[in-house]
N, C-alpha and C positions, 0 to 999 in steps of 0.2 A: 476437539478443537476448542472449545468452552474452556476446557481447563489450562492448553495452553495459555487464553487470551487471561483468565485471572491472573499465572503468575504472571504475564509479562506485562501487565497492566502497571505495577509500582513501579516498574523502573523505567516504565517509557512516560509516566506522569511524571516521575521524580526526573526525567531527562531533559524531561521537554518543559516544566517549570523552572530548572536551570536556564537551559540554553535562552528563555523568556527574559528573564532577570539578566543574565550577560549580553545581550543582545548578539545571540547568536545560533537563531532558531534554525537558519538557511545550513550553517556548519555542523549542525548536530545531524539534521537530517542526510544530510551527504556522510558521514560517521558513521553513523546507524545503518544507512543501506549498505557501505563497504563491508562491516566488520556482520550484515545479514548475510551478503553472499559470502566470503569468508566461511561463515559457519553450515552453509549450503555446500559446500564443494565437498566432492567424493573425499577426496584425501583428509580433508577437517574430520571426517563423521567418525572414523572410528578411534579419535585423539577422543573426541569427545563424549565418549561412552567409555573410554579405554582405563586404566589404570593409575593414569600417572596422576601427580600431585594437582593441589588445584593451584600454586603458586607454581610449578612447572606447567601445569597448561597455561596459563594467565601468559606469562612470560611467550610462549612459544606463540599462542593468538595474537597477541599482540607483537609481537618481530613480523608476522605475518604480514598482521596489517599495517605495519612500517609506518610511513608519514601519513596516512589517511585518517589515521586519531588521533587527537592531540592529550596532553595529563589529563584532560579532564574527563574524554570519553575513555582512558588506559583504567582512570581509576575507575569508572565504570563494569568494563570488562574485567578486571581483578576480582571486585565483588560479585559479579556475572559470576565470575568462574570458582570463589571460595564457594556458593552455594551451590555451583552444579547445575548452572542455568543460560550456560551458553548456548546451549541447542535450542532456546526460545527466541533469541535475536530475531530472526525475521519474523515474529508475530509480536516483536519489541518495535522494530523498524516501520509495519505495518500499524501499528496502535496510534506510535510517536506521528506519520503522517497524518490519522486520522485528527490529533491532536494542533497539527498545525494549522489543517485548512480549515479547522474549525475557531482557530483563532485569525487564519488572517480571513475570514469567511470566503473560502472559497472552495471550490467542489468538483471533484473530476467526474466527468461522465464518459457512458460507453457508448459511442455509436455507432450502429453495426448499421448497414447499409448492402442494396445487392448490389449498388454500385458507387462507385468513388465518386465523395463528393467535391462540389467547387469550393474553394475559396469563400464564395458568396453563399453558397448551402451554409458552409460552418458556422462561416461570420451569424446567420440569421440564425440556428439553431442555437446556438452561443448565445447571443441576446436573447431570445425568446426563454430560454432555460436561467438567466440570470433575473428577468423579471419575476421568474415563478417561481424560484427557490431565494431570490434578495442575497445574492452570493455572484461572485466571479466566478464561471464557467470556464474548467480546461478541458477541450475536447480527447476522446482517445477513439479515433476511427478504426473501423477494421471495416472487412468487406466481407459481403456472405450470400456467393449468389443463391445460395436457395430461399432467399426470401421472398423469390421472383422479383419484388418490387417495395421501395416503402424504407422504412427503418423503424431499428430498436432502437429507444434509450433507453439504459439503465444510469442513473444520479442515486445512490444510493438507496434505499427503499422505493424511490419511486422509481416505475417500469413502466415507458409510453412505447405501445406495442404500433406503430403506424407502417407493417407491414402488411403486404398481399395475402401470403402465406397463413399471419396471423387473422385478420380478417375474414380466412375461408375457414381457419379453424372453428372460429365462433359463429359464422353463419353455418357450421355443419351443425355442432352443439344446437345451435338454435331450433334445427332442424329437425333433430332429431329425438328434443322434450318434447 
């Protein structure tokens, strides 16, 4: 994974300092995630390991992705594909996000919960999370009853374990130095 994320590093910098300078950070990331799944899909995978030219695959990626990339993200995927690096798109797409919320300062988190929360949960965990990282908080809920009770956040390196489940973990640990 390491090595995917260096090559795909230049061109989702060199993507996303474009799209900065055009002001068209929102259309690049919508670009990038088309032409990631694109390069995801069974029938793609063995065009792109396979044979053919890198200006007939360029051409054939791109009719693909028809109106969802405009010249600028086409000439992208051409040079993607003269080097034989269209199969890194989604850790291109994945970089290029991390590069935008880092400029418009904001931050998605994971909260897993054993049960769905309210409006008023989010809304509070949302602020409480945007005072402590100084960023705009986008929640991404999911549910997971075996926590019995409690939630997880994960916000990128940082992990707030405020589950049951987890809680009994550590008092086992504790228990048992």
């Amino acid at each position: 994974m390491a090595e995917l994320t260096t090559i795909a590093r230049p061109y989702a910098k060199a993507a996303f300092d474009f799209a900065v300078e055009h002001q068209t950070v929102e259309k690049w990331s919508e670009m990038l995630g088309f032409a990631a799944l694109v390069s995801e899909n069974e029938s793609m995978q063995p065009l792109l390991t396979g044979d053919l030219s890198s200006h007939r695959l360029a051409d054939l990626f791109i009719s693909v992705c028809g109106e969802h990339v405009d010249k600028h993200g086409q000439n992208l995927l051409k040079v993607m594909a003269e080097n034989g690096r269209l199969g890194v798109l989604p850790a291109v797409a994945k970089l290029y996000a991390e590069f935008r919320n880092e400029w418009a300062k904001e931050v998605e988190a994971d909260v897993v919960s054993a049960i769905e929360l309210t409006e008023e949960q989010q809304q509070q965990i949302s602020v409480s999370l945007g005072k402590r990282l100084a960023r705009k908080v986008k929640l991404n809920c999911s549910i997971d009853a075996g926590l019995i009770a409690g939630v997880i956040i994960t916000a990128g390196d940082l992990v707030i374990d405020g589950s049951v489940r987890g809680k009994l973990s550590r008092l086992s640990d504790k228990l048992q130095s």
